[in-house]
N, CA, C and O of each residue as an XYZ file, in Angstrom:
388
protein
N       7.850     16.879    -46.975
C       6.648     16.471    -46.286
C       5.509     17.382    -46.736
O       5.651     18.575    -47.005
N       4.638     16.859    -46.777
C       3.084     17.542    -47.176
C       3.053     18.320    -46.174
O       3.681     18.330    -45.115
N       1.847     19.318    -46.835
C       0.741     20.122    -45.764
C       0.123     19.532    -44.728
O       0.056     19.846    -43.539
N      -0.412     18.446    -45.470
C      -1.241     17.245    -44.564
C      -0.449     16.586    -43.154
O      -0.687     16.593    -41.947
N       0.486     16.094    -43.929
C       1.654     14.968    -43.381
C       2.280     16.181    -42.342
O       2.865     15.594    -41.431
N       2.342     17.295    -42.205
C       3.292     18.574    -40.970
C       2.041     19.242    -39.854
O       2.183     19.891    -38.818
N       0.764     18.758    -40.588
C      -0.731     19.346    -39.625
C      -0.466     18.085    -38.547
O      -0.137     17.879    -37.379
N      -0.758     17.555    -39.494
C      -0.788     15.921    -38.155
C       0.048     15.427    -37.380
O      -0.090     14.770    -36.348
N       1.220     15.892    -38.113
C       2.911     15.754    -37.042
C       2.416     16.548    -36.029
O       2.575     16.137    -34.880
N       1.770     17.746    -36.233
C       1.368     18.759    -35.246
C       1.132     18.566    -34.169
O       1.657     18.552    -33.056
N      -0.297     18.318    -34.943
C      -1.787     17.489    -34.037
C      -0.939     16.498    -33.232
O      -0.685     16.948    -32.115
N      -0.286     14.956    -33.527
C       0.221     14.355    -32.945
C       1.374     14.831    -31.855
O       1.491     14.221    -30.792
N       2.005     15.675    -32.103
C       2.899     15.851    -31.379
C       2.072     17.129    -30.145
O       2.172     16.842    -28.952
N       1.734     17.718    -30.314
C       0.661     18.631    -29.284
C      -0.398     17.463    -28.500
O      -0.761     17.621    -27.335
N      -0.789     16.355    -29.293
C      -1.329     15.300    -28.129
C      -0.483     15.047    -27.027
O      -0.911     15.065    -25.873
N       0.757     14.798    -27.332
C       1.683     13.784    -26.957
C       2.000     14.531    -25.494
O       1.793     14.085    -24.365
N       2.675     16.046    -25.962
C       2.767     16.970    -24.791
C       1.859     17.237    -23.848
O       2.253     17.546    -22.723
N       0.299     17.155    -24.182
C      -0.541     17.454    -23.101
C      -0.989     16.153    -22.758
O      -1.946     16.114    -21.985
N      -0.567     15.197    -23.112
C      -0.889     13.811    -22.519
C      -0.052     13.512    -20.968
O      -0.432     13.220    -19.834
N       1.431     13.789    -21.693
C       2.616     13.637    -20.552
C       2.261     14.752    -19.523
O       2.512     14.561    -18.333
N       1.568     16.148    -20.032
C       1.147     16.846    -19.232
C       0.767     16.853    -17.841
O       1.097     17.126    -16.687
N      -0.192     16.356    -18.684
C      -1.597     15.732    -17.644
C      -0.824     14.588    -16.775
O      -0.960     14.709    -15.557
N      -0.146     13.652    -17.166
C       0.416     12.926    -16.333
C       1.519     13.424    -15.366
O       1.738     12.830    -14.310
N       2.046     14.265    -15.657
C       3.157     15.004    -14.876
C       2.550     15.489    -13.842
O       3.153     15.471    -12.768
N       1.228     16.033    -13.916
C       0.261     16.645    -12.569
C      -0.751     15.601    -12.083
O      -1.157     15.671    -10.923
N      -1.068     14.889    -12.691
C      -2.625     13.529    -12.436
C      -2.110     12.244    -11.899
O      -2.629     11.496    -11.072
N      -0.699     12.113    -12.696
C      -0.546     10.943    -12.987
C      -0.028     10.174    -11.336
O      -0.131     10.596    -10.184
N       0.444      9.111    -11.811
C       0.579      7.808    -10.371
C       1.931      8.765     -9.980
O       1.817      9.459     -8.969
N       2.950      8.815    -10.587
C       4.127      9.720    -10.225
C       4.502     11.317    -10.166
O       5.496     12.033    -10.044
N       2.561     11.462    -10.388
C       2.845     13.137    -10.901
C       2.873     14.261     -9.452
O       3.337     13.961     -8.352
N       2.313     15.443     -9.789
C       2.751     16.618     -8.898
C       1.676     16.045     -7.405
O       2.045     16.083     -6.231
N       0.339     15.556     -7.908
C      -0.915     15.430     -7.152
C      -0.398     14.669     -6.208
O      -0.440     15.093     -5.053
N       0.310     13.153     -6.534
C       0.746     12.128     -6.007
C       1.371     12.496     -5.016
O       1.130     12.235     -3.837
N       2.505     13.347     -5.618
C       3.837     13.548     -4.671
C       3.401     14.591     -3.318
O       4.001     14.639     -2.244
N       2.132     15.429     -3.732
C       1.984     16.437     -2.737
C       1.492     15.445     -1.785
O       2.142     15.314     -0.747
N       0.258     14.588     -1.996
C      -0.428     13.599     -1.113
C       0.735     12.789     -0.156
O       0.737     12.717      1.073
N       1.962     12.061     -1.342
C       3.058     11.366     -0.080
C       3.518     12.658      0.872
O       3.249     12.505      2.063
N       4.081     13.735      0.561
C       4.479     14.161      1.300
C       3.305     14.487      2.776
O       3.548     14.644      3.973
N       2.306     14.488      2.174
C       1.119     14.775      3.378
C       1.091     13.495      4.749
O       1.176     13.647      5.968
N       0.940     12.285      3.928
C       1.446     10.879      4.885
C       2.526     11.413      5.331
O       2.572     12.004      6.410
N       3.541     11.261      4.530
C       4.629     11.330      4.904
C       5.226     12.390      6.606
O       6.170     12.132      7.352
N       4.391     13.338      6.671
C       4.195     14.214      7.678
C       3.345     13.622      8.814
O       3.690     13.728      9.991
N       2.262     13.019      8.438
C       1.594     11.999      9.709
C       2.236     11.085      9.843
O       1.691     10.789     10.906
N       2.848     10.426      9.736
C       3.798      8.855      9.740
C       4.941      9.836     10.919
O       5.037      9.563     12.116
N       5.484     10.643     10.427
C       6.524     11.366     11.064
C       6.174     11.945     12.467
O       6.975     12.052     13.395
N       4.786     12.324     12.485
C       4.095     12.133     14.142
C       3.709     11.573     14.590
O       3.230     11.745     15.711
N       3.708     10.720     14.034
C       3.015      9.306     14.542
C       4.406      8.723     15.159
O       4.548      8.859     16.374
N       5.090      8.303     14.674
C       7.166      7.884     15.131
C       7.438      8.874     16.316
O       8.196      8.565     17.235
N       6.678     10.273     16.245
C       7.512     11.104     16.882
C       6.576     10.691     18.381
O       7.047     10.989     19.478
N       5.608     10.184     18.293
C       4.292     10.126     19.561
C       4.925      8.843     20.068
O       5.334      8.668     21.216
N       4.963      7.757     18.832
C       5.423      6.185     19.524
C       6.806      6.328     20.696
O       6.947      5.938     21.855
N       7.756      7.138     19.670
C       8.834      7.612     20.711
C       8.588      7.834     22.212
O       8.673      7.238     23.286
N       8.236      9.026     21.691
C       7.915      9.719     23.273
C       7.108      8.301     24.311
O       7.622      8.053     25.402
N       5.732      7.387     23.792
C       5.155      6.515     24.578
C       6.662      5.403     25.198
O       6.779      5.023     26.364
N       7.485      5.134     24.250
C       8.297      3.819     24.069
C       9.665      4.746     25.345
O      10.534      4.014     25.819
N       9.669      5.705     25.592
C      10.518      6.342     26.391
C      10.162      6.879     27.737
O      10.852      7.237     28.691
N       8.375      6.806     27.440
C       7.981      7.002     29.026
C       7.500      5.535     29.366
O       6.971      5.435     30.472
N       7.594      4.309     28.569
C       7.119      2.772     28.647
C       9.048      2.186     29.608
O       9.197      1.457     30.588
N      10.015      2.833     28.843
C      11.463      2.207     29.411
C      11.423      3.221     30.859
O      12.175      2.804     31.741
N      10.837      4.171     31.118
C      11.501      4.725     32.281
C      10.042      4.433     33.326
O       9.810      5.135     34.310
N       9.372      3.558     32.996
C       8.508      2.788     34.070
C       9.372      1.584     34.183
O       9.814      1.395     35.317
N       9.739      0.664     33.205
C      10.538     -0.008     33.245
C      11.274     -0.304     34.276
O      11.080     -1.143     35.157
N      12.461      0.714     34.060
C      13.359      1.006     35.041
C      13.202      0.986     36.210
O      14.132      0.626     36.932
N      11.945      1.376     36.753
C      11.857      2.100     38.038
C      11.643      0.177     38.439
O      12.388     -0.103     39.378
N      11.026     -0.772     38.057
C      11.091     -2.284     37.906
C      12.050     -2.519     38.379
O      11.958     -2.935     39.534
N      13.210     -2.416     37.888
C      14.013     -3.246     37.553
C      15.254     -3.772     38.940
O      15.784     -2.887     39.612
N      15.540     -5.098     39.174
C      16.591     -4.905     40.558
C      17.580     -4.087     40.360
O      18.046     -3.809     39.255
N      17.953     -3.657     41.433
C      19.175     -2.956     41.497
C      19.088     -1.611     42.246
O      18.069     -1.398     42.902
N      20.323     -0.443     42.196
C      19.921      0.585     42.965
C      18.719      1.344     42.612
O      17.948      1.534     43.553
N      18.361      1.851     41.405
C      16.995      2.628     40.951
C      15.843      1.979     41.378
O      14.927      2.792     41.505
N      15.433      0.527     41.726
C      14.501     -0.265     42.592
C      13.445      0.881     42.848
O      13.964      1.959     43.139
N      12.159      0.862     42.799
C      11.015      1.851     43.447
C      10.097      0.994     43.851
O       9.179      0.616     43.123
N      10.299      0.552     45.260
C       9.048     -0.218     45.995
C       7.793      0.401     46.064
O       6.733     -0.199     45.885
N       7.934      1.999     46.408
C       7.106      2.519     46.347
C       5.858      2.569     44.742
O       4.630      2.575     44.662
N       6.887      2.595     43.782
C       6.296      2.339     42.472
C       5.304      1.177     42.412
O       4.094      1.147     42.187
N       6.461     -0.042     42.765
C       6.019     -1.500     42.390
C       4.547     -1.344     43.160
O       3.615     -1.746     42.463
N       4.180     -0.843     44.442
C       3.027     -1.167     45.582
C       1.711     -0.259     44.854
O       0.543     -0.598     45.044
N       2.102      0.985     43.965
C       1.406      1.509     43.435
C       0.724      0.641     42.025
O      -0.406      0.414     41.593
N       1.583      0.451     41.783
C       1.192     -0.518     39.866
C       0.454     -1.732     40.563
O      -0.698     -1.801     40.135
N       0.807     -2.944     41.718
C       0.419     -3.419     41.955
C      -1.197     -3.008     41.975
O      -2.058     -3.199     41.116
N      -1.273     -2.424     43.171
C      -2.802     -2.018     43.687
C      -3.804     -1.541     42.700
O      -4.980     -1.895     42.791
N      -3.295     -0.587     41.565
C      -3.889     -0.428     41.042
C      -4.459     -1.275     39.664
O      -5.524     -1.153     39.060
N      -3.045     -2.381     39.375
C      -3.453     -3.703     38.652
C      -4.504     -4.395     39.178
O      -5.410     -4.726     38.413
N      -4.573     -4.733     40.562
C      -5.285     -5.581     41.465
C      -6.328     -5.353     41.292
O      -7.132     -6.271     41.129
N      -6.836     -3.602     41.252
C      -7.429     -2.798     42.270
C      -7.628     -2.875     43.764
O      -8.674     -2.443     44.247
N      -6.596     -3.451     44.598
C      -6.886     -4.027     45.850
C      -6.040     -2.604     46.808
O      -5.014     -2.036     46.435
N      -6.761     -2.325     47.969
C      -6.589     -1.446     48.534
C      -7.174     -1.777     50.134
O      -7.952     -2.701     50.368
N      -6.627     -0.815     51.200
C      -7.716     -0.754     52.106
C      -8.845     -0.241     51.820
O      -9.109      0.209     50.705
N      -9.748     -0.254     52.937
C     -10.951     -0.118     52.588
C     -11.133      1.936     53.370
O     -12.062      2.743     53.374
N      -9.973      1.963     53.791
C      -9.608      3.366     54.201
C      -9.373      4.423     53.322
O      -9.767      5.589     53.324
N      -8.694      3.824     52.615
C      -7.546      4.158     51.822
C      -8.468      4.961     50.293
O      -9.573      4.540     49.951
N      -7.777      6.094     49.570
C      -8.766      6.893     48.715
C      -7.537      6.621     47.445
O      -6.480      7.244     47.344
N      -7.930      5.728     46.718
C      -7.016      5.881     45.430
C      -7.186      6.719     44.384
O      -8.367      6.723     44.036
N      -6.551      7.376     43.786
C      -6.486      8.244     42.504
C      -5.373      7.507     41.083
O      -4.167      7.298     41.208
N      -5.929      7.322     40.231
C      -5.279      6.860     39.307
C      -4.914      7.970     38.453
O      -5.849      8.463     37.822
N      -3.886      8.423     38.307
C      -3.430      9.698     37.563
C      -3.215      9.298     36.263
O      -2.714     10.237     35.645
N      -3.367      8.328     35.571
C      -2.833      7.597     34.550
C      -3.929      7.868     33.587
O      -3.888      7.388     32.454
């Protein structure tokens, strides 16, 4: 191989490496990418961890609904009134909710 023909293998092959380079850190699959998913990836994961917690204090209102021994009349007269808003006219409501 020439002088010529082993410069340019060079040249070409030193493109090639800082091309994949650059893509290894820039690119759609590179370092930049992956730091960013993992960043979602951490809000998504509190976000699941918040829905939880709502979807577990949503079943144990539920419950307190539901026939049977756990029954809370007292509950039901509260959710009511304050669905309604209907009350005496005595009466001082506080919505803690």
């Amino acid at each position: 191989m020439s002088k010529h023909g082993s410069a340019l293998l060079s040249v070409g092959l030193g493109a090639a490496i800082l091309y994949l380079g650059a893509q290894a850190v820039t690119g759609r699959q590179g370092l930049v990418a992956y730091v960013d998913l993992q960043a979602q990836e951490r809000v998504l994961e509190q976000r699941v961890a918040q829905l939880s917690e709502e979807e577990a204090n949503l079943q144990a209102r539920a419950a307190r609904l539901q026939p049977g021994e756990h029954f809370d009349r007292d509950y039901l007269d509260e959710r009511a009134r304050i669905t309604l808003a209907a009350g005496d006219g005595e009466e001082i409501v506080f919505d803690l909710n």
